[in-house]
FIPATOR-883173 format. One line per 8 residues: number of its first residue (from 0); for each residue z, x, y of C-alpha. Coordinates in steps of 0.05 Angstrom, whole numbers, plus 5000, padded with zeros to 4 digits. Each point is the difference from the previous one (the first is absolute). Layout:
N
NUM) Z X Y  ...
//
This chain:
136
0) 0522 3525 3797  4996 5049 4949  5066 5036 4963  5006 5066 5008  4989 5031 4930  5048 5067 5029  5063 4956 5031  5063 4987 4950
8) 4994 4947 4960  5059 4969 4982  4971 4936 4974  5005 5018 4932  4948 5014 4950  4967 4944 4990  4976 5014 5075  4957 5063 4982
16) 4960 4950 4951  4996 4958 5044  4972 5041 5062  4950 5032 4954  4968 4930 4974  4996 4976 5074  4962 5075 5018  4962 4992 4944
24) 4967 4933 5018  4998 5019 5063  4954 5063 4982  4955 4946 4959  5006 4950 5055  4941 5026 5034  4954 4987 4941  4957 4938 4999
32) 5028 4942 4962  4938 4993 4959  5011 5069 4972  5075 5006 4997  4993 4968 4930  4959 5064 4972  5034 5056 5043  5069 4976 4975
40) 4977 4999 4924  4965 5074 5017  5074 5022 5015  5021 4962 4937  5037 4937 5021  4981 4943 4975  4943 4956 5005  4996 4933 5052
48) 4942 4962 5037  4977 4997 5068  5030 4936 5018  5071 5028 4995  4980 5062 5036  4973 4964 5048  5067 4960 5018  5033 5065 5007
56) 4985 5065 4987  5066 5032 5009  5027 4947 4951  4944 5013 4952  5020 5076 4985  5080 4986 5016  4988 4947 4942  4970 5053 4956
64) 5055 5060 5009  5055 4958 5014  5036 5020 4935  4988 5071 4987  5046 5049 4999  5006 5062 5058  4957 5044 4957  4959 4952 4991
72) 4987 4985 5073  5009 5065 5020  4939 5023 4948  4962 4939 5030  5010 5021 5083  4984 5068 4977  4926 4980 4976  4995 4948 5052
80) 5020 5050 5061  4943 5039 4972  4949 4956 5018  5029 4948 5058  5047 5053 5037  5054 4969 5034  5054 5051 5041  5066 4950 4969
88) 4975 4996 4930  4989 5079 5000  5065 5003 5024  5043 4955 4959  4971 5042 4938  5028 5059 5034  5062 4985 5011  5000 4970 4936
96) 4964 5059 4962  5067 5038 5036  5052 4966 4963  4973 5009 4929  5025 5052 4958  4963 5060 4974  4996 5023 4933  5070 5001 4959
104) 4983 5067 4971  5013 5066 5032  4951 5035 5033  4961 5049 4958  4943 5031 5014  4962 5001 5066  4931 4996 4998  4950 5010 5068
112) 4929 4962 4980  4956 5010 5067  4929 5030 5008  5021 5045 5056  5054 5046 5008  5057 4993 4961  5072 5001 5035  5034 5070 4990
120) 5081 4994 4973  5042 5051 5018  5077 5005 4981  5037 5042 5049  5065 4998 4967  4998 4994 4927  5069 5003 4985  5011 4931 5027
128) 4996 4946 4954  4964 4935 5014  5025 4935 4974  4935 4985 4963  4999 5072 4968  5024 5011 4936  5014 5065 4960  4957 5012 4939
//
């Protein structure tokens, strides 16, 4: 059975890794052992044969990712979602994606980038001030 990516974990953090390198084989798992060897160097891990693939697949990429770090895996199930969807992976990365921190600076400027309409802004009480505001 599957953990659910949304429940409490109170495992620890090592746990998070962990679920993430079992989704990501998982995604891969599907892939034919023959090619696992080139579709694992494609998303940069490193290189193996066919003959350990073919013992186990999940044990080939686990092998492979086993020490990175969260960003690193994280940065890894990102591109691999992309292209072997799988509903767990996607959602470990959200709920880890939720728990990082933004930017440490305070917000400046905010800029609307889109080909259609942009958003309009309007302040209907500009005597309050906002946290991120600042006077000149």
């Amino acid at each position: 059975m599957l953990a659910d990516p949304f429940a409490r974990n109170d495992l620890g953090s090592g746990t998070d890794a962990m679920q993430l390198c079992d989704e990501i084989a998982e995604a891969l798992w599907p892939v034919s052992a023959y090619k696992l060897p080139k579709v694992c160097v494609a998303f940069g891990l490193a290189d193996g044969d066919v003959n350990e693939a073919m013992g186990s697949k999940r044990a080939y990429v686990r092998d492979r990712i086993g020490d990175y770090t969260m960003d690193q895996l994280c940065q890894l199930g990102s591109r691999v979602v992309e292209q072997h969807y799988r509903p767990c992976l996607w959602g470990l990365l959200q709920v880890h994606a939720g728990r990082r921190t933004g930017v440490d600076s305070p917000f400046k400027n905010l800029i609307f980038a889109a080909d259609g309409p942009k958003p309009e802004l309007v302040l209907t009480d500009s005597s309050t001030t906002v946290p991120w505001a600042r006077a000149g």
